[in-house]
C-alpha positions, 0 to 999 in steps of 0.5 A: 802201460795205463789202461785207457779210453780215448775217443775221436772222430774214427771211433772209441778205442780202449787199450785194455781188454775190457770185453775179457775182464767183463766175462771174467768178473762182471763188474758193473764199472766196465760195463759202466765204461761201455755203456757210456762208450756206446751213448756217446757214439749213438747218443739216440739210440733206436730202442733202450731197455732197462732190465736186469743184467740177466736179461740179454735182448737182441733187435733183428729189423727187417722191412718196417718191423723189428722183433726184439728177444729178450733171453733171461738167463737168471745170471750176472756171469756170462758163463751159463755152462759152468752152472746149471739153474734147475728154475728159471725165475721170471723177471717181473717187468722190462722197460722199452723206449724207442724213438721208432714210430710204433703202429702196433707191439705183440707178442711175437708167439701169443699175438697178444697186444702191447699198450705202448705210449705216444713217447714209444715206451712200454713194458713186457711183463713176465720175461722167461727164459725167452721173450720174442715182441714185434715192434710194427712201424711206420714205413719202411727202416 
């Protein structure tokens, strides 16, 4: 009858649709309720980004790279189809962390170098639509 979150030890479940409700309305308070939910399962995760909601990245690992896009899609409503944006504002600045040993961080298309931290934090500046960086690490994942 109550919409719900509960949390045990097979997971975190939520009784009502909150995937649904986000893509209708893109309220800030459930995504709130997942991003806590995700925290709380990996309370370490293995990289953070703190971007805009415009801003979806995505993390491929293969051997000891990772190569993070971030697709900036210059609107909060996941429904890009229903409007079309005839100018694509960059994003000025993304901020990464990751717990990942780091050799080595670049632009995936340019090859140009990232600076990154001892701590695995470092900045993309400049996002467009489509932003690709290789993360190099350590050893095998």
């Amino acid at each position: 009858e109550y919409a719900s979150v509960v949390s045990g030890r097979a997971g975190i479940h939520f009784s009502a649709d909150i995937f649904r409700s986000f893509y209708k309305t893109s309220s800030p308070w459930l995504k709130k309720i997942f991003i806590n939910a995700i925290r709380t399962l990996h309370p370490e995760p293995v990289i953070s980004i703190k971007a805009p909601a415009c801003v979806y990245p995505t993390l491929l690992a293969k051997d000891s790279m990772y190569l993070l896009q971030l697709i900036n899609i210059n609107s909060t409503i996941p429904e890009v189809a229903k409007s079309y944006s005839e100018e694509i504002l960059s994003v000025p600045e993304v901020y990464v962390e990751t717990g990942l040993e780091i050799k080595k961080i670049y632009d995936a298309l340019t090859g140009e170098e990232i600076h990154f931290s001892d701590d695995g934090e470092f900045a993309v500046e400049n996002i467009g639509v489509h932003t690709a960086i290789v993360i190099e690490t350590g050893g095998q994942l």
